[in-house]
N, C-alpha and C positions, 0 to 999 in steps of 0.2 A: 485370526478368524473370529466372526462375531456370533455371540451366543445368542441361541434360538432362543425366540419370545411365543411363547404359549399364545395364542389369543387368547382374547377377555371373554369369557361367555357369557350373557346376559344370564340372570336365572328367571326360571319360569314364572310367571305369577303363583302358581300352587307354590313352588320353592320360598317365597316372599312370607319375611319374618311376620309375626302377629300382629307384632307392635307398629309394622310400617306399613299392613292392612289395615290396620287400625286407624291410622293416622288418617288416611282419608276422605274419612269421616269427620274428620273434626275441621273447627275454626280457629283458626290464631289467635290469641288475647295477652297484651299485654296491660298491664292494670298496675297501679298499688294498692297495698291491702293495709287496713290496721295489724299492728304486731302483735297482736292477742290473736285476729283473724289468722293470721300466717304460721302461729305457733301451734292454733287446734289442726289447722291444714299438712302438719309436718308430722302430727300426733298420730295422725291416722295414716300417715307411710310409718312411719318408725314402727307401728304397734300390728304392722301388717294388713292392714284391713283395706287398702289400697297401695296400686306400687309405685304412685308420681302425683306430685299436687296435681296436677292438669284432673287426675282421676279423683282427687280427693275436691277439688272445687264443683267435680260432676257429681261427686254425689251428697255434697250439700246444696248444691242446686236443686237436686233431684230429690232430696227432704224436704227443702221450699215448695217444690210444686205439687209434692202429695200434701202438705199439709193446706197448701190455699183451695188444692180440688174438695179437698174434705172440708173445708169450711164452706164453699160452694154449694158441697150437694148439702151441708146442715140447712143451710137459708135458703136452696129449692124447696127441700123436704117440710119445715116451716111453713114454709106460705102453701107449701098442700095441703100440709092436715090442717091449717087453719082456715082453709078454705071450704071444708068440708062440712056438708051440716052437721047437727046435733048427735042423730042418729047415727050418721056412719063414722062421726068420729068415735062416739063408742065402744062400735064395733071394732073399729082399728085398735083402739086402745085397750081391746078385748086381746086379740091375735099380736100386738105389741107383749103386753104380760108374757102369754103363753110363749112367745118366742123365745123374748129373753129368760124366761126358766128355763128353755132348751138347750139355751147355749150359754150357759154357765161359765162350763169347762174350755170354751175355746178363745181364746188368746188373739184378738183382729189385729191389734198393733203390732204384733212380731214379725221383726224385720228379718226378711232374709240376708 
């Protein structure tokens, strides 16, 4: 007599693990990297701070591109106030002081 086979149930998309929600959003890449590059990339799974190089080349990627947006808005910001006449750069550099005495205590670089 032959033994009964279960069907296969699909699982529902809400049932669908994180990681393979996840995945769908991404791009395939395969690459090589220097072995300095590869070692800080394994540094940051081993030390927990990400839990797959895939994750840890997104977020050194993702340190690249704040740091070039901020260098962006430095040389927008530049060519404003240099733009400005006499007077209102003054002025700006009136309300620049006072800001930064305001915010002394607060910490812009801290990364989540």
């Amino acid at each position: 007599m032959a033994a009964r086979v279960k069907p296969i149930r699909k699982a529902s998309p809400a049932a669908e693990p994180r990681r393979a929600a996840r995945a769908h959003h991404r791009a395939k890449l395969s690459t090589t990297v220097a072995a300095e590059n590869f070692a800080f990339l394994e540094t940051l799974v081993t030390s927990g701070r990400t839990d797959s190089i895939a994750r840890a080349v997104d977020l050194a990627i993702a340190r690249l591109r704040r740091a070039e947006d901020r260098r962006r808005l430095e040389r927008a910001t530049a060519a404003y106030f240099n733009g400005l006449d006499p007077k209102t750069q003054a002025e700006e550099e009136r309300l620049a002081h006072q800001l930064h005495a305001s915010a002394r205590g607060l910490d812009f670089d801290r990364e989540l």
